[in-house]
N, C-alpha and C positions, 0 to 999 in steps of 0.2 A: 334860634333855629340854626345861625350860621353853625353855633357850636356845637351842638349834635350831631348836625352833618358831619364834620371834622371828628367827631368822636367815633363815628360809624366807622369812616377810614381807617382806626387800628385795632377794633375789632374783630377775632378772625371766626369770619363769618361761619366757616366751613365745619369748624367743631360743634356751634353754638345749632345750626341747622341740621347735622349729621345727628341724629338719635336716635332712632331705629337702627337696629341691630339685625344685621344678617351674618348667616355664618356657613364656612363655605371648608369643608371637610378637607384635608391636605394630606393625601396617601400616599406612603413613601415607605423604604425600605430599608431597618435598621438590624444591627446583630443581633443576634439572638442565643442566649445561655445555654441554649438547651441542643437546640438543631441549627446549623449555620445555613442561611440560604445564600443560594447560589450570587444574589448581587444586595449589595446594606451599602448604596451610596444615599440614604436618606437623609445625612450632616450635610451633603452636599445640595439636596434640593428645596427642603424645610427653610432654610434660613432667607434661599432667596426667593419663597414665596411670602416670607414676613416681610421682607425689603418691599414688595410690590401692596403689600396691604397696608403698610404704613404711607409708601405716598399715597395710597390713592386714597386713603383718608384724609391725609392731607391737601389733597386736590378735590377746591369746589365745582371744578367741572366736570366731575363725573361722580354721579350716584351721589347729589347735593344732599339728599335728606336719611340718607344712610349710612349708617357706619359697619364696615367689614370685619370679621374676626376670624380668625382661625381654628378649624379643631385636628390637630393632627393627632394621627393614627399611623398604625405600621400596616404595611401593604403583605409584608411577609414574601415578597417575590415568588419561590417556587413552592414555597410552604403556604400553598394558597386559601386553607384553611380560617389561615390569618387575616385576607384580604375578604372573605364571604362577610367572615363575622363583625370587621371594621365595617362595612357597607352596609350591613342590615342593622347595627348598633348604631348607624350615624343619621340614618335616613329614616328606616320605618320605626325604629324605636324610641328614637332620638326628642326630647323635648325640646329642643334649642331649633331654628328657623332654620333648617339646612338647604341653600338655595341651590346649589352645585358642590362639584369634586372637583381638585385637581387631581392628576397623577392618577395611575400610580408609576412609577419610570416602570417596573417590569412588565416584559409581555405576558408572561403567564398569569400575573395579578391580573392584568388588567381586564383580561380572557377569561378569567374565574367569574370576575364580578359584572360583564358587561352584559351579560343575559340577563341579570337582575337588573340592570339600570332601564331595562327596557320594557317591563313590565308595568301595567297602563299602572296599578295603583303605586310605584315607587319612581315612578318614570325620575330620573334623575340626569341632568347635564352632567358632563364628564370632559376637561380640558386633560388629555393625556401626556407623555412624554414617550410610553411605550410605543416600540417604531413596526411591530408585527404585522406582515401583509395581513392577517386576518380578519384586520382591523378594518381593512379597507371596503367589508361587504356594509355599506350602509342600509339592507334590508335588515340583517341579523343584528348591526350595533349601531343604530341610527341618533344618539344619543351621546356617542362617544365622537369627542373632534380631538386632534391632535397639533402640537406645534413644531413639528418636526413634518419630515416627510418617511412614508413609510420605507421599510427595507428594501421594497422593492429598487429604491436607486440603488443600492448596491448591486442587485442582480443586473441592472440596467451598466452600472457601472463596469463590475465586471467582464459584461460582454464588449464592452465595446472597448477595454485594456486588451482582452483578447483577439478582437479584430484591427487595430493597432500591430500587435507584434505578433500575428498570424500564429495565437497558438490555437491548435486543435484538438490539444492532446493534454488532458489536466487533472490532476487527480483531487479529492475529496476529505476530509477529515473534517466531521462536524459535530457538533454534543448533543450526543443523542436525547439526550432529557431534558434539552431547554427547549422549551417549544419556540422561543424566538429563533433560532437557530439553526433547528430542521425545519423548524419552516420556512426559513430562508432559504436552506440549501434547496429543500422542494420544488418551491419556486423559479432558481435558475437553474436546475434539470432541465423544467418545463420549457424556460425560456431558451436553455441552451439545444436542446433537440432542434426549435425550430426557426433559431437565428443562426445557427451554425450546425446545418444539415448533416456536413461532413465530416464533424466532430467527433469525438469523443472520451468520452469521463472513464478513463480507466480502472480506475480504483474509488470506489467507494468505503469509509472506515469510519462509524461511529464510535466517536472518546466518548469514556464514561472515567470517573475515578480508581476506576483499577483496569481499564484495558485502552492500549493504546496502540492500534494496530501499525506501526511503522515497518515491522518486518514483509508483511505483505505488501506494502503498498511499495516496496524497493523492488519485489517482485513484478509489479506492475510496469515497469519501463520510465513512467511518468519523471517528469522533470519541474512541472508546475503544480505545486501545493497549495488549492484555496484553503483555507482554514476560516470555517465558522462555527468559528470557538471565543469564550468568553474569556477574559485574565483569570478565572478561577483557574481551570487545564492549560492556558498554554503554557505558563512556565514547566510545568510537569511536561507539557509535551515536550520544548525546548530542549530538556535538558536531556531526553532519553535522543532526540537528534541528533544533540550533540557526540555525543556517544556512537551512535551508528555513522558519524559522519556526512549528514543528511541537511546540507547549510548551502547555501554559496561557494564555487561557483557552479556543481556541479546539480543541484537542488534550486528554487526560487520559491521561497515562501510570500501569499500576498493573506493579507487580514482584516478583516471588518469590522466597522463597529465599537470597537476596541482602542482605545488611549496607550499608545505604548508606555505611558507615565506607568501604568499599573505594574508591570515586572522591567521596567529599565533603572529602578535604583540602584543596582550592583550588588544586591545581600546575598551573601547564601541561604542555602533554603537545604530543606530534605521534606521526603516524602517515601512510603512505603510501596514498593514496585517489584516482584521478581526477579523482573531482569538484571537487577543489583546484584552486585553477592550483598548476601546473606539479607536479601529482602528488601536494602534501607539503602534508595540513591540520595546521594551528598551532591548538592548542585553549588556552583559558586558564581557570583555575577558574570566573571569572564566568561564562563562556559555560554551562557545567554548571548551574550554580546557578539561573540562568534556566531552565532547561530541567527542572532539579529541583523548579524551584514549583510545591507542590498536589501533586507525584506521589506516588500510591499506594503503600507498599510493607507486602507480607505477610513474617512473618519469624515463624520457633517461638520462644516464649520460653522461651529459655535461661537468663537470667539470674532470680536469685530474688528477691521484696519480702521485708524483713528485718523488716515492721511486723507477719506474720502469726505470728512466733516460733517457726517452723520450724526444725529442726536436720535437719543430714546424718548419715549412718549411723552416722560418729563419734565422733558429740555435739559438732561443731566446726557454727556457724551458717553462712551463707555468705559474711560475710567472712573469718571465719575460712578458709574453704577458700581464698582469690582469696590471702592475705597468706602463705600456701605457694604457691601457683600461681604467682603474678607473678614472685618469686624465682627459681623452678624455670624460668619460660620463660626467664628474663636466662642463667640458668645455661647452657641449654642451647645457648643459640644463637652463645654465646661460644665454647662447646665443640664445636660441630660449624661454626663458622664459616658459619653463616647469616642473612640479614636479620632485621629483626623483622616477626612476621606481622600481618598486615593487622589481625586485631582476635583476642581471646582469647573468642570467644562460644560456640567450639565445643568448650573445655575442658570444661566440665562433661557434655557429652554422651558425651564420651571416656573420662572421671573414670568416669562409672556403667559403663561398659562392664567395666573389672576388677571393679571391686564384682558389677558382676551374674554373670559366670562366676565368683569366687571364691563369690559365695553360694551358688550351682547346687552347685560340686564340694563344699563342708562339707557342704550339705543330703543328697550323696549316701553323704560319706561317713558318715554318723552315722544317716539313716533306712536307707539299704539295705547298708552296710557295706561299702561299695563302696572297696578298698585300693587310694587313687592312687598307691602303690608302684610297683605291676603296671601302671599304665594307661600303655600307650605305642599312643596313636590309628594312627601310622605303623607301627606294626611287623606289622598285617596282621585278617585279617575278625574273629579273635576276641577281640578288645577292640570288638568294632561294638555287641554289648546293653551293654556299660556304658556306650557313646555316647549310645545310647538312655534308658538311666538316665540321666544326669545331666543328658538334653535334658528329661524329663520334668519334672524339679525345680523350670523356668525359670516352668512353671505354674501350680505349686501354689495353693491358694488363700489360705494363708498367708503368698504369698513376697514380698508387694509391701512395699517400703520406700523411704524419701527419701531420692531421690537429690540431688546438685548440680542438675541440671536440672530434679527437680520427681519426683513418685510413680510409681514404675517397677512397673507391672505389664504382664504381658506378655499379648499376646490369642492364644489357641489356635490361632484361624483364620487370622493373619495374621505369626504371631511379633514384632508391634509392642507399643510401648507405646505409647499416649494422651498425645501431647501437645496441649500450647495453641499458639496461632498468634496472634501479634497484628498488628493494621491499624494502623499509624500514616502521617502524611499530612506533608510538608516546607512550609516558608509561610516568608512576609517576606523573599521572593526570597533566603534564604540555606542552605547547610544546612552552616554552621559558625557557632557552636557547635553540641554537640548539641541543645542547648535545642531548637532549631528542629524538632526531630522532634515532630509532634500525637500524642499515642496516643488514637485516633479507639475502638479497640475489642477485642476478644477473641473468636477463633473455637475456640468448645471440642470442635469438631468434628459437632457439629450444627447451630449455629445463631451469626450472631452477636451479640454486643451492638450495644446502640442506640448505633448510629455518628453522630458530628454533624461535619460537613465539608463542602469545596468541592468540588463535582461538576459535568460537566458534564452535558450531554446526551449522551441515543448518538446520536442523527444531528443535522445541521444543518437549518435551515432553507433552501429552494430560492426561487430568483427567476429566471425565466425573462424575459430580457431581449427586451425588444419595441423596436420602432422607436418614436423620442424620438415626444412628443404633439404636439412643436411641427413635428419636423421633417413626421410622417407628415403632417400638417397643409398645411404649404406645398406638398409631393408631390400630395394631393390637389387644393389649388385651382390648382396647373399644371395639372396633369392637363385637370382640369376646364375649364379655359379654354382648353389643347389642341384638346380633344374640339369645345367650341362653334365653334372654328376650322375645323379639321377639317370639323362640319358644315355650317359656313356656304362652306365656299368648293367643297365637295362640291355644295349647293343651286345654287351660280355654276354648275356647270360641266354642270348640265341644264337651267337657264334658258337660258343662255347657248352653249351645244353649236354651233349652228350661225355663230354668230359667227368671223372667221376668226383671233381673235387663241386664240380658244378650241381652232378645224379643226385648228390647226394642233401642238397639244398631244396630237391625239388625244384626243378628249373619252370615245368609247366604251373608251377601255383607262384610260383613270385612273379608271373607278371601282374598277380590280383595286386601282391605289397607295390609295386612299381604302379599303377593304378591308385594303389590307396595315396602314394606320395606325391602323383600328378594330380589328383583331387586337392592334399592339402595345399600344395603349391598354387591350386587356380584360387581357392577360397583367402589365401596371404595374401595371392595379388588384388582381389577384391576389397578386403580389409584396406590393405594402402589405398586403393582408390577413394573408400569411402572418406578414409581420415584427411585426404589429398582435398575435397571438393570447398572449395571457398563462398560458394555462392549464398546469398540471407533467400534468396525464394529458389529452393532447390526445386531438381523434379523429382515429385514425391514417389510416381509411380516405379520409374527409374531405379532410387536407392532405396524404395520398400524392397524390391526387387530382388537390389544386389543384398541386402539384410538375410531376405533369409536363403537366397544363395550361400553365402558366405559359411552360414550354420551347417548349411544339409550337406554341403563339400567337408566340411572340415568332421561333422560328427560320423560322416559315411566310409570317410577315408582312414578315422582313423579304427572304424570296425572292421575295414578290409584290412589292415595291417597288423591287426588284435588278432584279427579270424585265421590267417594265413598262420601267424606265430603259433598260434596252440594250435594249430592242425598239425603242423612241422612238427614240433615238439610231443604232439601227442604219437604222431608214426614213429619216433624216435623210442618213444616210452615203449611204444608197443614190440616194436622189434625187438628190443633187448633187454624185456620182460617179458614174451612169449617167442621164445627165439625158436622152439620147435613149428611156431606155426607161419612164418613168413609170409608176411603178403595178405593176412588176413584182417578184413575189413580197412585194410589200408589205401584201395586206391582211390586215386586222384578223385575221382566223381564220388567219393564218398564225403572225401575231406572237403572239396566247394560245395556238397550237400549243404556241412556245419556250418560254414561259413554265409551260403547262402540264407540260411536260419535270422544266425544275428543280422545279416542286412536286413532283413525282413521286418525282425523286429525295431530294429533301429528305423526304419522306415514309418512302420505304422506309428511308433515315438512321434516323429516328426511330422507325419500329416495331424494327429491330433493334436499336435501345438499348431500347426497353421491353421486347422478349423475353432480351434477353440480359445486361441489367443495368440492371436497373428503378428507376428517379430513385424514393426514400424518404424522408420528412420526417424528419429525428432532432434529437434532442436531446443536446447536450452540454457536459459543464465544463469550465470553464475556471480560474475563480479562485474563493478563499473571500474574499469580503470582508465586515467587521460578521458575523461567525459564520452566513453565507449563503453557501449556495453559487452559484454566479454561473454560471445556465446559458442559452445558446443555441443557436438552430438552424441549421437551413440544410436542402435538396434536395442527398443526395448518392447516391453508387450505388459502386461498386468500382475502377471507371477513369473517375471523373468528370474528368482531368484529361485523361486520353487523346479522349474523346468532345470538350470545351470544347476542343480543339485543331482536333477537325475540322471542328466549327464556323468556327473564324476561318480554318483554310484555306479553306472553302469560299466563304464570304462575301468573302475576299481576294479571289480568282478572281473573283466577280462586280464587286468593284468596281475591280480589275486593267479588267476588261474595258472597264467604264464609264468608265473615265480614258481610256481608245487609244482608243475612239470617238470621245470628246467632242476629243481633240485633233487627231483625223480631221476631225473638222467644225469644225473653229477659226476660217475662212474665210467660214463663210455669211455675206453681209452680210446676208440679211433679214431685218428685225426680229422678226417670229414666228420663226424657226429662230436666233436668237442668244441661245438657255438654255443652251446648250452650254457658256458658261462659268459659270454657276449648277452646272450639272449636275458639271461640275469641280472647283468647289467644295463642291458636296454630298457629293461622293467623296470629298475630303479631310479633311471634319470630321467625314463618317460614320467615316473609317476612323480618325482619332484617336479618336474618343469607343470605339470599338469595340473598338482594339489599347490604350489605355488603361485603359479600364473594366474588361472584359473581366477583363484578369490582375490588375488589383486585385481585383477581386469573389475570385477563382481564392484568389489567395495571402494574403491574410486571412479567408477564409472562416471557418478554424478557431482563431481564437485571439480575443481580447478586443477586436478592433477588429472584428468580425466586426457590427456595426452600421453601421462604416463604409465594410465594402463592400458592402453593401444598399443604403446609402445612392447609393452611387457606382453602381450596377447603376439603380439608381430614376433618376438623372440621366441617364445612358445615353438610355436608354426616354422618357423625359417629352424627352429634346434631339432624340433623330430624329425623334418626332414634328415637334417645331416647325421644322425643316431641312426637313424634307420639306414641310410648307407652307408654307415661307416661300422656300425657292428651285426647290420645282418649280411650285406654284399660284400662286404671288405674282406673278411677272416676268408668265404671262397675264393675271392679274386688271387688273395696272394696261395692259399692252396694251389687256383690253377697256374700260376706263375710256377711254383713250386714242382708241378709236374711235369709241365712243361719244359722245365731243364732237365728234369728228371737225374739228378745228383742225387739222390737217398734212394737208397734201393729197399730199405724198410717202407719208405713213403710207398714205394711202387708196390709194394708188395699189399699193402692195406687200400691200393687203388684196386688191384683187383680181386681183394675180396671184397671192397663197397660196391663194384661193379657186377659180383657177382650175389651181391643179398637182395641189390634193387635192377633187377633186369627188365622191370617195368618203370621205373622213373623217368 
């Protein structure tokens, strides 16, 4: 008997009692030939749920009279087609005992097939690794428990990185097509509204594979970029960043979920994008690396510290697990002829998933005596309370144990467990080696540690570009010595009115040109004011104002100096083309009739742009530069281009008119009526400065040279003033000089015959 006894001892009980065969479906996501889906870490998760099936077969403490086997299946991630048909092939079709699922790691999978798990005749157990809050509704997916904590910590995370370094202000880039992802960013919208009242998300941009909205989102001001985005887009996004300049320090990228292992190798890559020439961006690791300095990333930790002398279920520590694991992925991927996966971070999460339903099913067999003999989930409603039983187990308040990833217990309300999230930060423009990774802190899902790192600000600072001090400077003392011009030979020409070098000018109709020149002089000084104001919260009412002030002076004034010209020039025509009729339809109240006309019309012009598309002063950016944003103005309206067209038609037409006059009277020999060629030339340098200026003001208006056509708009205005007094007033002033000494007795002699054609002037 002794020896029997003694024989029992090396016996291993555990094989010889394990006979029954359960088997426990293992959904995961591999490449595919045909359609690539968005995540194929399935080398990585597959191996270490054989790790965990193999001890626990080899352990007579749990599930003594059963033995575990695996049926793995592709989950198909966002090709979810794949994931229906593994779940209904493994379960309701299935000839083999299928007690439970693990996985699938994608949210979309898991989201495909989690309506069917909960249907009373398939009713199925589901240990996941997918981290999607939608997971969390345990009315809809009451069936599905997870060993991770939902994404939700991230958004919890996020907010509370944000109220840390006071940002308010953050912009958005997320993948539109992965449901894990916008549903994440969904989530901290929601949350973000109403933990941070006074916030706000500037920029919203869904990444898809051909669009990457970065050029908008520069537009937005923002200075903090969440990205909830997968390793499929970021390196695509990275590297179009790089490119626009859109990195540290000027930029702060924070990221989730996400292994920087997946694009921190250093390869070049390409990828098919527009914005390239000729279609095809060439990325190189540096360019990544740049773009990776400083940037934020959240990531659960997975992996475990060995210094806290922690052990796994097994009594193996965690290198111990990783020295079965690594083996197990080489094995597998030899064997199913697959790459190797991106990184092994998401074994241990997988690892706990068999651990957690094999503990559930002993715990039910042994408290409630529940025969997994009988238990076939697929085979119809009444195996559905033992479902219930052994969901209940996953509870208990005794049930929590260490797992590879960390203490699995599971929460009632949300079927998760609790894990950690940690923040680390990339620096020294590299992020190879790992070394490079800061671990800045730990978010244990409340709150997180005191993080110490490079951060930037959420918004920039603004500079609202004004006209240079030197240039507005010289604009003024033109101006100003314009104006004295102006007045002084305005004073000549009512001193002097009755003189004939004066008669013959039409003394009483140039004080309209002298009017038209004080109009464009007040509409210059405006313009410098506007360009002069430096303030970021102008007053709007104020410089709507001075806007379309500015316009209705400058286009009024220069119809009064248009009108006067070819009125002059038309009495000129007329007198010495109809010399027998003198005086007829020539006078003065005929001539401000014409002119009266074009104000008129120039008028009604202009209220129907203020009613119909009102000149507004705004504000806008242009460039960041020295981490400022680089803003200026301008007077615009909706069809500003359309309206600045009919302007210079219109003003063509007057000075079309003025050139066939003055070439009409090309002939006059007398000395007072020979401005005609002044007048010719005041047409042709009006009409350059005009067809000139004009379209530069027009076509730089909105980009960074937008000072220099202010500039150019300012020389405009400050030049016809001086044209207009110096070749309409000028040629009579030295006439009256001229008569005044009275040394030409020819001159004197053609004074009084100008004196005697216009006895009404």
């Amino acid at each position: 008997m002794l020896g029997l006894f003694v024989l029992t001892l090396f016996l291993p009980a555990v094989e010889l009692s394990k006979d029954h065969i359960l088997h426990i479906v293992a959904l995961a996501e591999y490449p595919d030939s045909m359609i690539k889906p968005s995540w194929d870490g399935g080398a990585s998760l597959t191996p270490a749920a054989r790790v965990a099936v193999d001890e626990i077969n080899n352990d007579s403490s749990i599930l003594p009279d059963y033995r575990l086997e695996l049926i793995d299946r592709d989950a198909g991630c966002d090709i979810t087609f794949k994931a229906v048909t593994s779940f209904v092939e493994s379960s309701f079709y299935s000839d083999k005992q299928v007690v439970g699922m693990i996985g699938p790691g994608c949210s979309e999978a898991t989201l495909a097939i989690g309506q069917l798990s909960t249907q009373d005749s398939i009713a199925t157990l589901m240990v996941s690794v997918a981290t999607t809050v939608e997971l969390t509704n345990r009315t809809a997916y009451p069936y599905i428990l997870r060993t991770v904590s939902t994404s939700y910590i991230y958004v919890k995370a996020y907010l509370d990185l944000m109220a840390r370094n006071k940002w308010k202000n953050v912009a958005v880039l997320f993948d539109y097509y992965r449901t894990y992802f916008s549903h994440t960013f969904y989530k901290f919208r929601d949350e973000f509204a109403k933990t941070i009242p006074d916030g706000n998300i500037t920029f919203v941009g869904g990444v898809t594979r051909t669009y990457f909205p970065l050029d908008a989102f520069v537009q937005s001001r923002a200075r903090i970029i969440l990205g909830f985005l997968g390793g499929e887009l970021t390196p695509q996004l990275l590297c179009l960043a790089y490119r626009k300049n859109i990195y540290f320090p000027t930029y702060q990228w924070v990221f989730h979920d996400r292994s920087v292992n997946e694009f921190e190798n250093g390869t070049s890559f390409s990828f098919v994008d527009p914005s390239c020439p000729g279609g095809q961006c060439n990325c190189s690791g540096w360019e990544l690396q740049v773009v990776l300095n400083n940037a934020i990333f959240f990531h659960y930790k997975l992996q475990r510290d060995d210094s806290d002398n922690t052990t796994l279920i097994s009594g193996e520590n965690f290198t111990a697990f990783f020295n079965k694991y690594s083996p197990a992925v080489n094995s597998f991927i030899v064997e199913r002829g697959l790459p190797p996966p991106i990184d092994l971070l998401y074994g241990p999460t997988y690892y706990d998933t068999v651990w957690s339903l094999a503990r559930a099913l002993d715990r039910a067999v042994i408290r409630d005596n529940v025969s997994l003999k009988d238990y076939w989930p697929s085979r119809g409603i009444s195996h559905l309370k033992t479902t219930n039983t052994i969901l209940a187990r996953f509870f208990d308040k005794d049930y929590s144990f260490e797992g590879a990833s960390g203490r699995i217990v599971y929460d009632v309300a949300t079927g998760d467990t609790s894990t950690v999230v940690e923040v680390y930060q990339l620096y020294n423009n590299s992020v190879v080696p790992t070394a490079s990774k800061k671990l800045l802190g730990v978010f244990n899902g409340t709150k997180l540690s005191q993080i110490l790192g490079n951060f930037v600000p959420d918004t920039f600072d603004t500079e609202l570009v004004a006209l240079n001090v030197y240039a507005a400077g010289i604009f003024i003392v033109l101006l100003t010595v314009a104006l004295a011009l102006t007045v002084s030979l305005h004073v000549i020409n009512v001193v002097y009115r009755h003189s004939a070098a004066l008669k013959a000018t039409s003394p009483n109709l140039n004080h309209v040109i002298f009017i038209g020149c004080y109009m464009i002089t007040a509409a210059t000084m405006i313009f410098i004011i506007l360009g002069s104001f430096k303030s970021h919260t102008p007053n709007i009412r104020l410089q709507d104002f001075l806007c379309n002030a500015f316009w209705w002076l400058m286009i009024l004034g220069f119809t009064l100096i248009f009108g006067i010209m070819i009125s002059r020039l038309w009495r000129i025509y007329r007198i010495f083309t109809h010399f027998q009729n003198p005086g007829n339809h020539l006078s003065n109240l005929h001539l401000l009739g014409f002119v009266g006309l074009l104000v008129c019309a120039s008028a009604i012009c202009l209220v129907v742009w203020a009613l119909t598309d009102q000149l507004k002063y705004k504000i806008f950016s242009s460039s960041i530069y020295n981490f400022k944003i680089i803003e200026y103005w301008d007077c615009n309206c909706k069809h500003f281009a359309f309206w600045i067209l009919a302007l210079l038609i219109f003003l063509a037409v007057l000075l079309g008119i003025m050139v066939t006059l003055a070439f009409l009277t090309r002939h006059v020999t007398n000395a007072h009526f020979k401005y005609t060629k002044t007048t010719t030339l005041l047409a042709y340098l009006l009409g350059i400065l005009l067809y000139t200026g004009v379209p530069i003001y027009t076509v730089f208006l909105h980009s960074e040279l937008v000072n220099l056509s202010n500039s150019v708009m300012c020389i405009v205005l400050v030049g016809s003033i001086y044209m207009c007094n110096v070749l309409i007033f000028l040629p009579p002033a030295v006439s009256l000089y001229r008569e005044t000494c009275a040394k030409n007795a020819v001159y004197a002699v053609q004074n009084k015959q100008a004196l005697a054609l216009f006895p009404s002037l």
